[in-house]
MOPAC internal coordinates of N, CA, C and O (Angstrom, degrees):
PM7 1SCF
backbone

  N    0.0000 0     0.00 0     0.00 0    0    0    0
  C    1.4467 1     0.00 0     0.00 0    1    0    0
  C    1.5242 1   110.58 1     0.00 0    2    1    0
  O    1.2310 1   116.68 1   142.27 1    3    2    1
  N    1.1834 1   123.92 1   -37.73 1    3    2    1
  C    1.3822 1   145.47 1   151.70 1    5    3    2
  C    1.3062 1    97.70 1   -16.28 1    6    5    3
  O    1.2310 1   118.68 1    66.35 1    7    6    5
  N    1.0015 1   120.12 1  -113.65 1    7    6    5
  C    1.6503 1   175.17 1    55.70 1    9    7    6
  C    1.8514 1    69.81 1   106.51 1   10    9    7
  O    1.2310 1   115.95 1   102.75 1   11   10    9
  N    1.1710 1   125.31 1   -77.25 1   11   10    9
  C    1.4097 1   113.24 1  -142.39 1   13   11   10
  C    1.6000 1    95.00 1  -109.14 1   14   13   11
  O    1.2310 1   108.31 1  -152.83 1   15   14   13
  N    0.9513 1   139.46 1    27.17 1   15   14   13
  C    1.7152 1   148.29 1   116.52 1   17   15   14
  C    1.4572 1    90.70 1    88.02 1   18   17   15
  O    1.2310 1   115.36 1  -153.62 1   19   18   17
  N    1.4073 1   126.41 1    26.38 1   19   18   17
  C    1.8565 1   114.31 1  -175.60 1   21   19   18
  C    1.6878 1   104.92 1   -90.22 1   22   21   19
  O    1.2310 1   117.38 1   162.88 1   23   22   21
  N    1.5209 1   122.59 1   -17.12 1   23   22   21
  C    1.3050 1   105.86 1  -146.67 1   25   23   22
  C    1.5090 1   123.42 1    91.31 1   26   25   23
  O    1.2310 1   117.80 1   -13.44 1   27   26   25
  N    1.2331 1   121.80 1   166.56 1   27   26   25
  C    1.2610 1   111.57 1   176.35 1   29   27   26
  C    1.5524 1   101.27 1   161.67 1   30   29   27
  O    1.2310 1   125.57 1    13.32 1   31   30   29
  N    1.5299 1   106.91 1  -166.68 1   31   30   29
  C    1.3113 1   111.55 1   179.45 1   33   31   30
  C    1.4900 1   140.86 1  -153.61 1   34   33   31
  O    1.2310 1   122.46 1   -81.26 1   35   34   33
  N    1.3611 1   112.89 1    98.74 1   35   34   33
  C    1.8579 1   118.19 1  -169.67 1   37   35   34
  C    1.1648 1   110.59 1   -58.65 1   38   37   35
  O    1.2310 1   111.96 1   -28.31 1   39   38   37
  N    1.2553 1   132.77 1   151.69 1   39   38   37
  C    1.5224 1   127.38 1   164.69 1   41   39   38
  C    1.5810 1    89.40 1  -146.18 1   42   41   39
  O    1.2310 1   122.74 1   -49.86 1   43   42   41
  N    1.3293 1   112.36 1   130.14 1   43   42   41
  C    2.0020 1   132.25 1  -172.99 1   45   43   42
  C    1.4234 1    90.54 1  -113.04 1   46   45   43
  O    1.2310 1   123.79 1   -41.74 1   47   46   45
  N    1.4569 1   110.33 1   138.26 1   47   46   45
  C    1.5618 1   123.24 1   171.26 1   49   47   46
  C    1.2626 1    97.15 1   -79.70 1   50   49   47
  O    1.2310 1   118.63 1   -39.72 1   51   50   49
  N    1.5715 1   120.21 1   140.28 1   51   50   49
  C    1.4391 1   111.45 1   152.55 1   53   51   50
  C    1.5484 1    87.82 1  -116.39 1   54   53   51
  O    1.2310 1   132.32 1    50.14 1   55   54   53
  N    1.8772 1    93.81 1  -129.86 1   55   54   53
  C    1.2839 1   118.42 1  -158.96 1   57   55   54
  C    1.3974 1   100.12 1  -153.56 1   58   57   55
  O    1.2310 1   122.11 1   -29.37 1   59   58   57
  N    1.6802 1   113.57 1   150.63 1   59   58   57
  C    1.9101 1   100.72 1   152.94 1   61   59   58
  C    1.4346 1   120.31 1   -56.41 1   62   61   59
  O    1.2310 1   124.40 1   171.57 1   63   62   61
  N    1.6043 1   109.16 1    -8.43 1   63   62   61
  C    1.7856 1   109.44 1   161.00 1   65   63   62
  C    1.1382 1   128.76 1   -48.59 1   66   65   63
  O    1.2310 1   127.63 1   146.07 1   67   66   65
  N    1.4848 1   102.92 1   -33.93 1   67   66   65
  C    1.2827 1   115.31 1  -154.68 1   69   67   66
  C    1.5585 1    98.12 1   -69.13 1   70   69   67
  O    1.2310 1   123.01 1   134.78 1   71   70   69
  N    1.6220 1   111.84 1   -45.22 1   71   70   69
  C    1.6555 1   120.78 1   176.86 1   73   71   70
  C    1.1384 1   145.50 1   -78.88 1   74   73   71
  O    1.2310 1   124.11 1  -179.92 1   75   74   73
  N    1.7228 1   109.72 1     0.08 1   75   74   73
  C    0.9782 1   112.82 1  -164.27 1   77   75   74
  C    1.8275 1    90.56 1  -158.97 1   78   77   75
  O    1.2310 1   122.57 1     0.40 1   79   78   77
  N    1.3286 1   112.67 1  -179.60 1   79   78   77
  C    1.4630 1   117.04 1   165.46 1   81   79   78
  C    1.4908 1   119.27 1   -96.20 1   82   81   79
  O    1.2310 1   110.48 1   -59.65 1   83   82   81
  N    0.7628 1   135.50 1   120.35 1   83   82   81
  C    1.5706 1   139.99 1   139.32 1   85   83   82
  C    1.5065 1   143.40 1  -108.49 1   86   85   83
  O    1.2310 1   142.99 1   -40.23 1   87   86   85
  N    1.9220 1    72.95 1   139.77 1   87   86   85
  C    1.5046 1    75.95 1  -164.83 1   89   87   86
  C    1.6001 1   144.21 1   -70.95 1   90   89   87
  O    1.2310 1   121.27 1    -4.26 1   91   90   89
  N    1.2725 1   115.18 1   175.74 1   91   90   89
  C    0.9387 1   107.44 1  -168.15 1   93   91   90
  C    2.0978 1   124.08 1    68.70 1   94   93   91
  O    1.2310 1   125.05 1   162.75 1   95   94   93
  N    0.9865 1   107.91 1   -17.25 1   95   94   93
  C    1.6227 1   128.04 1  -160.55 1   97   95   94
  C    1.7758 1   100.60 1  -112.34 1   98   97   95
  O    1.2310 1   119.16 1  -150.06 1   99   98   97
  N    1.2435 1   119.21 1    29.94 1   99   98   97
  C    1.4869 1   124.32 1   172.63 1  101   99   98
  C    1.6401 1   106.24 1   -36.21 1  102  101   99
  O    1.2310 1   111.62 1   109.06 1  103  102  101
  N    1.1118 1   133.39 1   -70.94 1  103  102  101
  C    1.5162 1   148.10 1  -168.37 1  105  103  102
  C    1.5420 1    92.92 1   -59.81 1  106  105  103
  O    1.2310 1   102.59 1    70.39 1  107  106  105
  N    0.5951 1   149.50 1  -109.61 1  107  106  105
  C    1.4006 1   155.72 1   155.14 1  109  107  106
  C    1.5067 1   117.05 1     6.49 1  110  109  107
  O    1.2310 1   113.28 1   111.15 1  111  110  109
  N    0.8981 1   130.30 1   -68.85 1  111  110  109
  C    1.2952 1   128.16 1  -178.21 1  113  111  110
  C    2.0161 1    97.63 1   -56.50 1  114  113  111
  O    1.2310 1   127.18 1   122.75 1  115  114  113
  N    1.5963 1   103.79 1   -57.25 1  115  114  113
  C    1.5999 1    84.79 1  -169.98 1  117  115  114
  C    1.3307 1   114.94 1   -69.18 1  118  117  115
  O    1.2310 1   122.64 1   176.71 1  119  118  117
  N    1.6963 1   112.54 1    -3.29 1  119  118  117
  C    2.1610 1    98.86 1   178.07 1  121  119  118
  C    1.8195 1    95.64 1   -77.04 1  122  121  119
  O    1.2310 1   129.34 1   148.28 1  123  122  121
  N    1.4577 1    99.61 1   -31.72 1  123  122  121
  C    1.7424 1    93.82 1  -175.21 1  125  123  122
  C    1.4429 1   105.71 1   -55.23 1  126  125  123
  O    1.2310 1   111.96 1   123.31 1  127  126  125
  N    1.4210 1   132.76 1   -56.69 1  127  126  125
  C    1.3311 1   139.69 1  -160.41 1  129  127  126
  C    1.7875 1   110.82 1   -47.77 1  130  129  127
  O    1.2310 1   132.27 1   133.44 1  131  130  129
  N    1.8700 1    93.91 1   -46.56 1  131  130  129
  C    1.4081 1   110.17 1   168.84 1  133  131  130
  C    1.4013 1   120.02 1   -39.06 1  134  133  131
  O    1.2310 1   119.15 1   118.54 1  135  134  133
  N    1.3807 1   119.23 1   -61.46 1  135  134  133
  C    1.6134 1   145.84 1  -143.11 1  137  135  134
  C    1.8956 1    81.91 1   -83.20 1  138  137  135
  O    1.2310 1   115.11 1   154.78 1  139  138  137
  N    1.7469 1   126.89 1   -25.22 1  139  138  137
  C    1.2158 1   121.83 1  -178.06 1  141  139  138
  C    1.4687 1   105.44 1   -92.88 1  142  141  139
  O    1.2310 1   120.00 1   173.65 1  143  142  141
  N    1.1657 1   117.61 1    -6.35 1  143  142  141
  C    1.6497 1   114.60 1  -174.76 1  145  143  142
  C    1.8081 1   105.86 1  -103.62 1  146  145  143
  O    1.2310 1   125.69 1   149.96 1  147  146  145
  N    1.5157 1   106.68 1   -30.04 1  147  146  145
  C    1.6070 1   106.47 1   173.63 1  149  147  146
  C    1.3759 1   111.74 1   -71.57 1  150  149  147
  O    1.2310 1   117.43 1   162.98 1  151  150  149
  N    1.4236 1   122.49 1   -17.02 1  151  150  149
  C    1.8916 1   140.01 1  -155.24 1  153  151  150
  C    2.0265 1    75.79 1   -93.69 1  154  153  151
  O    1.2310 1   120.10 1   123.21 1  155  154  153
  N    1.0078 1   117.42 1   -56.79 1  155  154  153
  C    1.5583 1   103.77 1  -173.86 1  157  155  154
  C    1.5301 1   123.22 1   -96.05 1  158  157  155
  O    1.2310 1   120.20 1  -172.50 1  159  158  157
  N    1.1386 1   117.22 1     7.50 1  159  158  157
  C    0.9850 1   127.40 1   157.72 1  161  159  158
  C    1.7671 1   113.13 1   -75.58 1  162  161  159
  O    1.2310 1   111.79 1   118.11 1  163  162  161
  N    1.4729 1   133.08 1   -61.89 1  163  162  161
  C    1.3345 1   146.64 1   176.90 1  165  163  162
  C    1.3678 1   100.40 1   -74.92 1  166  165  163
  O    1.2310 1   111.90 1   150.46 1  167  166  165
  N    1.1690 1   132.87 1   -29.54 1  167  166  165
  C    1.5549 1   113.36 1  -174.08 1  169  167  166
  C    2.0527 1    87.94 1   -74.18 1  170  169  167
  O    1.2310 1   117.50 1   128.25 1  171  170  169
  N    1.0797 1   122.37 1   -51.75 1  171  170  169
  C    2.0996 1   127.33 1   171.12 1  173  171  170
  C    1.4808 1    88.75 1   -25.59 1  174  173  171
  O    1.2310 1   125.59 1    95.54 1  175  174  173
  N    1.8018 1   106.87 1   -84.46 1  175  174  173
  C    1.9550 1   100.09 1  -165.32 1  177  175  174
  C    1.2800 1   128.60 1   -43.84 1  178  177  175
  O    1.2310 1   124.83 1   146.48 1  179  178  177
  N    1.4144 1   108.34 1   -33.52 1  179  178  177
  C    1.3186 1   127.64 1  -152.98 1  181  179  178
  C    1.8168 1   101.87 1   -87.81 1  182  181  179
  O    1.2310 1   118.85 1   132.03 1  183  182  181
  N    1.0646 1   119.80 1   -47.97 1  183  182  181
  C    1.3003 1   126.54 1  -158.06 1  185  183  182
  C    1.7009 1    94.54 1   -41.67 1  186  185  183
  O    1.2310 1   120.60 1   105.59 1  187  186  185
  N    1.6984 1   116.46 1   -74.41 1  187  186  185
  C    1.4570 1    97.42 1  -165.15 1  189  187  186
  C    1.2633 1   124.29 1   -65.72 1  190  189  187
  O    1.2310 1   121.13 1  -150.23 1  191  190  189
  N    1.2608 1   115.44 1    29.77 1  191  190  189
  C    1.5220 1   107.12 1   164.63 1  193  191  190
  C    1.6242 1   104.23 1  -133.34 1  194  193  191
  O    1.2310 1   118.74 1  -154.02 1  195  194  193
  N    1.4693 1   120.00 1    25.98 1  195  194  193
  C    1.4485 1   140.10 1   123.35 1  197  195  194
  C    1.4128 1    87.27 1    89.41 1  198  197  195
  O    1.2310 1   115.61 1  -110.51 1  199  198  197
  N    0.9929 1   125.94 1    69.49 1  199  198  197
  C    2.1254 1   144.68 1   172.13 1  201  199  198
  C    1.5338 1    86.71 1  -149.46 1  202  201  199
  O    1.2310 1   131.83 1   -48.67 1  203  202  201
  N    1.2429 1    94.77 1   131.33 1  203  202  201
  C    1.5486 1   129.60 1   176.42 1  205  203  202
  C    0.9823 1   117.66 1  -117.66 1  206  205  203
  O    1.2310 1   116.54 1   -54.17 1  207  206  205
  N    1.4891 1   124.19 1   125.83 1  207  206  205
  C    1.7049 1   136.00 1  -164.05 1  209  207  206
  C    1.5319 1    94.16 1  -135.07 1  210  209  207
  O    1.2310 1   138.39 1   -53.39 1  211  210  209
  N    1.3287 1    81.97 1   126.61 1  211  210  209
  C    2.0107 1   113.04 1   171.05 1  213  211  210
  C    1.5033 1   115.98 1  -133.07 1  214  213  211
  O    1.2310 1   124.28 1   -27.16 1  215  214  213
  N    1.1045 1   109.39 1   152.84 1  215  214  213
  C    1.6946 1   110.95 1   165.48 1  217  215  214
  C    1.4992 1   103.81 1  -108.03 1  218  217  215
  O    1.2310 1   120.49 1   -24.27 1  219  218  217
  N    1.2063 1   116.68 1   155.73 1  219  218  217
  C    1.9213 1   131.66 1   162.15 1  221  219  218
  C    1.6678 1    89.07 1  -100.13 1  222  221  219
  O    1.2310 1   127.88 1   -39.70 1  223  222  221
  N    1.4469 1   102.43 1   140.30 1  223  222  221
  C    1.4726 1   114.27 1   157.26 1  225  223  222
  C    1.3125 1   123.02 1  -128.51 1  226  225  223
  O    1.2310 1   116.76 1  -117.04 1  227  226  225
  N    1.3988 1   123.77 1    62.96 1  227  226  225
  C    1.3071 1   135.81 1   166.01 1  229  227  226
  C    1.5529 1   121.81 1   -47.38 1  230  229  227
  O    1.2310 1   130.69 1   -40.31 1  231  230  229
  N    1.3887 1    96.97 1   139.69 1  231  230  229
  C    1.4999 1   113.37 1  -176.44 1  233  231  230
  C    1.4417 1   105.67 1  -131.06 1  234  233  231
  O    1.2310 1   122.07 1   -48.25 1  235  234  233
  N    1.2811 1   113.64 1   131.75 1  235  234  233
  C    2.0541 1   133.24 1   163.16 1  237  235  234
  C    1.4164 1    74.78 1    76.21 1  238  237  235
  O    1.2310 1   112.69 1   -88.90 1  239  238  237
  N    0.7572 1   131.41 1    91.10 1  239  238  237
  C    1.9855 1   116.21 1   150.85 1  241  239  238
  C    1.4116 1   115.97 1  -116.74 1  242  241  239
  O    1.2310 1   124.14 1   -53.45 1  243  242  241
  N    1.1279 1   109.67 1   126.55 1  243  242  241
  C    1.4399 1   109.09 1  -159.79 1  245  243  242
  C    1.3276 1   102.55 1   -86.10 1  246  245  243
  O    1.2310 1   127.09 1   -69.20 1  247  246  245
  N    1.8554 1   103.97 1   110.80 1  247  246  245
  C    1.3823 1   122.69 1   170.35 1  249  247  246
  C    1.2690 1   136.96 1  -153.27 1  250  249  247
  O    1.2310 1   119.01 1   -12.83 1  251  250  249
  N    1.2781 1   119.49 1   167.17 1  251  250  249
  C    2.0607 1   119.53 1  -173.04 1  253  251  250
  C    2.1240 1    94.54 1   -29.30 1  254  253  251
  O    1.2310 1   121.93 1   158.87 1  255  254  253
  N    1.1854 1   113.91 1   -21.13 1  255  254  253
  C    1.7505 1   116.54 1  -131.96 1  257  255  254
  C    2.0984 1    72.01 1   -85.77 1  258  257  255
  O    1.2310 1   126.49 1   108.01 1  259  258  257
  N    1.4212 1   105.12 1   -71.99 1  259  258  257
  C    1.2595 1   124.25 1   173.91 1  261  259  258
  C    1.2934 1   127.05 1   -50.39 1  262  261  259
  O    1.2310 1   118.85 1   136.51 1  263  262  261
  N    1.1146 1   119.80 1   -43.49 1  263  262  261
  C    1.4532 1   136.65 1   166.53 1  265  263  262
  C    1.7663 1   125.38 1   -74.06 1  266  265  263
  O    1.2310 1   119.09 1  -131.26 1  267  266  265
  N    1.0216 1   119.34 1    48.74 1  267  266  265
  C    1.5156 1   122.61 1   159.02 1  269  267  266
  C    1.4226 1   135.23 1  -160.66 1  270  269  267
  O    1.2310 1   127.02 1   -12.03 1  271  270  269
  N    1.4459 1   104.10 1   167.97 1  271  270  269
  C    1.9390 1   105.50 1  -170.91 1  273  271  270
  C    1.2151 1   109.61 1   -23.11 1  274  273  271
  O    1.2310 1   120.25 1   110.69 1  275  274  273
  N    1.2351 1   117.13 1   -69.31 1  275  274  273
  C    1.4610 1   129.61 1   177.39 1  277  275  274
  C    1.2848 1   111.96 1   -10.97 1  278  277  275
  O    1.2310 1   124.66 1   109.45 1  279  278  277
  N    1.8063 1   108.66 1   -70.55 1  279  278  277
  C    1.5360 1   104.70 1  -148.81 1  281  279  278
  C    1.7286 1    93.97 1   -88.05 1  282  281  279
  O    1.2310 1   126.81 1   143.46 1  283  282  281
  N    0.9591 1   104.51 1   -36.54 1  283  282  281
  C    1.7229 1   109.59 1   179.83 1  285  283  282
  C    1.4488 1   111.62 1   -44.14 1  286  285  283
  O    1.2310 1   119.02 1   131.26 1  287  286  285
  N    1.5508 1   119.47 1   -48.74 1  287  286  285
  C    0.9239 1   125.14 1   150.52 1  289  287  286
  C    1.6304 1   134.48 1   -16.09 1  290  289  287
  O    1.2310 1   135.75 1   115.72 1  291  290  289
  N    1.7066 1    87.13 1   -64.28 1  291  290  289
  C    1.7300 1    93.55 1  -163.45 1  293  291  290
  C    1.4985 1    91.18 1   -88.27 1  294  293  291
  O    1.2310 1   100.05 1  -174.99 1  295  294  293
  N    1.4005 1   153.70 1     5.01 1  295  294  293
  C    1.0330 1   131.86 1   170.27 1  297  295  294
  C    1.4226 1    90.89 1  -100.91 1  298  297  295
  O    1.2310 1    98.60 1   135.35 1  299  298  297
  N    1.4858 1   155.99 1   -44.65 1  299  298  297
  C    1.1433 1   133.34 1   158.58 1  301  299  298
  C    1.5443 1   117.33 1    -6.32 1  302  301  299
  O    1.2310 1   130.08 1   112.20 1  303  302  301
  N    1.1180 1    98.17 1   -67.80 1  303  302  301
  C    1.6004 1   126.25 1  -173.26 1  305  303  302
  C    1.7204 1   125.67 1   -45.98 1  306  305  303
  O    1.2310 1   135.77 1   142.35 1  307  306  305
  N    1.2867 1    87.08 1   -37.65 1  307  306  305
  C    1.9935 1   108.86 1  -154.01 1  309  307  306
  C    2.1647 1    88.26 1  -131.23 1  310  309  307
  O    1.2310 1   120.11 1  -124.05 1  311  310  309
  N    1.3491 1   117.39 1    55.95 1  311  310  309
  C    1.4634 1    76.61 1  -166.22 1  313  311  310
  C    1.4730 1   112.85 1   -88.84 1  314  313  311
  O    1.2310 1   115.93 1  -172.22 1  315  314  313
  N    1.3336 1   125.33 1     7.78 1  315  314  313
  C    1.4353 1   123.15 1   177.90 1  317  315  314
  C    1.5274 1   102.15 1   -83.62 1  318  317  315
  O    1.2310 1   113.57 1   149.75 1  319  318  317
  N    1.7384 1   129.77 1   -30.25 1  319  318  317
  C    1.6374 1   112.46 1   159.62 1  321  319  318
  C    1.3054 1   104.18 1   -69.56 1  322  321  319
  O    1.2310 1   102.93 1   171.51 1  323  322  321
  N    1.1556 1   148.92 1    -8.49 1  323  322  321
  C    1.8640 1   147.31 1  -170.53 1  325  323  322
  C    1.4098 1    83.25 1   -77.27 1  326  325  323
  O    1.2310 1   121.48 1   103.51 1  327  326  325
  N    1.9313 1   114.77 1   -76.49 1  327  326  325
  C    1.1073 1   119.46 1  -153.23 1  329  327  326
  C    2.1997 1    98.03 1   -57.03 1  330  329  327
  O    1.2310 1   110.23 1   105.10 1  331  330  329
  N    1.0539 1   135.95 1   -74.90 1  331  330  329
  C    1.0510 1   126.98 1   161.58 1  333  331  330
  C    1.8073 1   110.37 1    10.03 1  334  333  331
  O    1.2310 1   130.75 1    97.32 1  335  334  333
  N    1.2040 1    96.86 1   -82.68 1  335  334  333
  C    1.6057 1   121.91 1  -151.66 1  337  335  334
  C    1.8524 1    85.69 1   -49.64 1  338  337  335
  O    1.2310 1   128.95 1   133.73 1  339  338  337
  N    1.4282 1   100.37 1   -46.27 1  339  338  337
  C    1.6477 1    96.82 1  -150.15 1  341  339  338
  C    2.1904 1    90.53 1   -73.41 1  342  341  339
  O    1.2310 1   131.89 1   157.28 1  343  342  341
  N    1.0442 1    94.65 1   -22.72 1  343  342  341
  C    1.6472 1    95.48 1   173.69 1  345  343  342
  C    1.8654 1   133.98 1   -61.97 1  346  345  343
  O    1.2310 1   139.27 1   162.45 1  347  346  345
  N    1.7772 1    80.23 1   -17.55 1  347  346  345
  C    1.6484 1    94.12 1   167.90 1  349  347  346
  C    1.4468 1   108.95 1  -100.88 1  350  349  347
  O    1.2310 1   115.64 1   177.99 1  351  350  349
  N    1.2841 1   125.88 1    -2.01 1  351  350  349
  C    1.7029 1   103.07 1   155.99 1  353  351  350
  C    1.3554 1   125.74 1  -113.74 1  354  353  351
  O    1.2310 1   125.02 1    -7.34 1  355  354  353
  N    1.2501 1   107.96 1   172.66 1  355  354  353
  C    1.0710 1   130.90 1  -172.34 1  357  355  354
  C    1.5578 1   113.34 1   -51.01 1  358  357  355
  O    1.2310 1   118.21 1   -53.47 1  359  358  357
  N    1.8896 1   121.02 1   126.53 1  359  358  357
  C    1.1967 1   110.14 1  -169.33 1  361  359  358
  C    1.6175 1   125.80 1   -92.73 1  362  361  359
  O    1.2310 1   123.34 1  -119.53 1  363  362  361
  N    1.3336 1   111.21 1    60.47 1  363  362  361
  C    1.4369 1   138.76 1   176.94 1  365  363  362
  C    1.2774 1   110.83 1  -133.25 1  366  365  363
  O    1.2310 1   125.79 1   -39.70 1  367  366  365
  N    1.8102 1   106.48 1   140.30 1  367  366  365
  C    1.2301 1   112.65 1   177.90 1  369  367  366
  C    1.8595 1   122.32 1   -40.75 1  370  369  367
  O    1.2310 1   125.20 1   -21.72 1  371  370  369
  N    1.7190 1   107.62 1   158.28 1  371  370  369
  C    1.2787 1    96.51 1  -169.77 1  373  371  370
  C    1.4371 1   113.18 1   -93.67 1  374  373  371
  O    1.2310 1   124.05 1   -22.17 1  375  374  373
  N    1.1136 1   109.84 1   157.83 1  375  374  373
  C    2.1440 1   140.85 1  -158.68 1  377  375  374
  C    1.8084 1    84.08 1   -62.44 1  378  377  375
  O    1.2310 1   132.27 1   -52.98 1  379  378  377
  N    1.0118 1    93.91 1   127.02 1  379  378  377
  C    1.8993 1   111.70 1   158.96 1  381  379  378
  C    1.4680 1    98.43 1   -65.89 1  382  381  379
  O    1.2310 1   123.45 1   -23.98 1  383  382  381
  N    1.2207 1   110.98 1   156.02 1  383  382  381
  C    1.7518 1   120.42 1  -179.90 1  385  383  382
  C    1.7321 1    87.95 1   -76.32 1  386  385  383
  O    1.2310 1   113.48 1   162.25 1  387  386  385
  N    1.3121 1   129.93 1   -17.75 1  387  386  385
  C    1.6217 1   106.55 1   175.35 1  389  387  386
  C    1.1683 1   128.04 1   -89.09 1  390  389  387
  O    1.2310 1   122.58 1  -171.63 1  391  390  389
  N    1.3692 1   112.66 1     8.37 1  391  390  389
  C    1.5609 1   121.26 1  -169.75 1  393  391  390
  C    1.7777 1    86.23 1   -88.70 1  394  393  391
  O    1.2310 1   131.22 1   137.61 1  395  394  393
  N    1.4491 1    95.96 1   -42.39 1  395  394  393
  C    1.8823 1    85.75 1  -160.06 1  397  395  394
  C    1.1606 1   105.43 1   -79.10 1  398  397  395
  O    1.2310 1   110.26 1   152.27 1  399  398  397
  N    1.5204 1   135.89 1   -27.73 1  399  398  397
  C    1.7269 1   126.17 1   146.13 1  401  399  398
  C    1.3423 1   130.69 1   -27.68 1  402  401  399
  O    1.2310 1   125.81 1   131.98 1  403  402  401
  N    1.3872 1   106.44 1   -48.02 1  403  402  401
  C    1.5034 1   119.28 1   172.88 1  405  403  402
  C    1.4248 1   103.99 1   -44.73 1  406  405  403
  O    1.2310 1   127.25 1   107.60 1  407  406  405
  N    1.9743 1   103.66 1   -72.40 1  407  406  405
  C    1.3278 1    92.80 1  -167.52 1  409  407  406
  C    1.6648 1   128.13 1   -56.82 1  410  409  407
  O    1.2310 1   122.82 1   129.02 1  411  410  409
  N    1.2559 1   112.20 1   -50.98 1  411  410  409
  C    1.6555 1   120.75 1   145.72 1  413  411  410
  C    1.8356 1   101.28 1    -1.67 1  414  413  411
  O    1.2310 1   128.22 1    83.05 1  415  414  413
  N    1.1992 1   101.78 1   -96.95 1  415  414  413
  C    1.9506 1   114.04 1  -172.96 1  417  415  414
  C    1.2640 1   106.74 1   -15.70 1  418  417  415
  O    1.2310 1   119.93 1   122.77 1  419  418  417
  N    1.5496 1   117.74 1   -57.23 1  419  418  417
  C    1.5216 1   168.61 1  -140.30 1  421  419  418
  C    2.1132 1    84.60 1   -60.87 1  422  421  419
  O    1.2310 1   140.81 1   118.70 1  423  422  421
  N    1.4021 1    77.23 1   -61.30 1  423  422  421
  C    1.8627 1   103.04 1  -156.82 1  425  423  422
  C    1.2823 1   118.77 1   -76.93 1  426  425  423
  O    1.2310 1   129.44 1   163.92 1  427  426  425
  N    1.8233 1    99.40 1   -16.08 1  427  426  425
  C    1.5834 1    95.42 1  -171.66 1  429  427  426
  C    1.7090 1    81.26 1  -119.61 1  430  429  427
  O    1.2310 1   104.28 1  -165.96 1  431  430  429
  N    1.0605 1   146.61 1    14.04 1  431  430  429
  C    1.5915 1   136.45 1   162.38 1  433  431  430
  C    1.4151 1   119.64 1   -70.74 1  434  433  431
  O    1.2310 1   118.44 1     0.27 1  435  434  433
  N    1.2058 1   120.58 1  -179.73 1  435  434  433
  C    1.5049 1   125.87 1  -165.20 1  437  435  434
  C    1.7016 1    98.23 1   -96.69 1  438  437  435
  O    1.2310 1   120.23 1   163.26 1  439  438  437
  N    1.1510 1   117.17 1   -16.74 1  439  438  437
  C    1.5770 1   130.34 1  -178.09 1  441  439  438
  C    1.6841 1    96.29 1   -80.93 1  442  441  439
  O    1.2310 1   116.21 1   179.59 1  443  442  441
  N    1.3388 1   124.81 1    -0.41 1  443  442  441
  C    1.7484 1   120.90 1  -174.52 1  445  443  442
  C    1.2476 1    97.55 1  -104.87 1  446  445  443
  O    1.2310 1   109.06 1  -120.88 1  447  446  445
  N    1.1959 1   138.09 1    59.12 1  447  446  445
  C    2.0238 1   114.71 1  -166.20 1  449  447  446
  C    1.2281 1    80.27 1  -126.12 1  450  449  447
  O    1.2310 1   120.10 1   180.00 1  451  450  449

């Protein structure tokens, strides 16, 4: 984008980590917080040379990430950080991985300026 001087547009995944604390989720929540401080840091450099940087902060999205032994597991395991965790989102079913593409599309289209 550099390089060929048009402008353009980043969009960084975070998390509702990224905005808030959750518990139990120390490691995680502070790389999210990060991924929100580099998103405003480069969207500052970036702006006058017209590239626009945003983060998505999706919550419950139903995916491979959410969906396996593993994590089922560790909330088995841990369920007062489960119960926690599930207390920082939002109390509506969770986002299809195409909703948060959408918004993504959404952010990097000519309809986002």
């Amino acid at each position: 984008m550099l390089a060929a001087d048009n402008g353009g547009s980043i969009v960084i995944t975070s998390s509702i980590a990224g905005l808030k604390g959750v518990a139990g989720c120390t490691h995680y929540t502070a790389a999210k917080h990060g991924i929100v401080g580099l998103m405003r840091t480069l969207a500052r450099e970036l702006a006058p040379r017209s590239i626009r940087v945003n983060t998505i902060h999706p919550t419950g999205v139903d995916s491979p990430m959410s969906n396996n032994d593993f994590f089922g597991t560790w909330l088995e395991q841990h369920q007062e950080l489960g119960d926690a965790m599930r207390g920082n989102m939002m109390p509506v079913d969770a986002m299809a991985m195409e909703d948060v593409s959408a918004v993504i599309a959404w952010l990097v289209s000519g309809d986002c300026q």
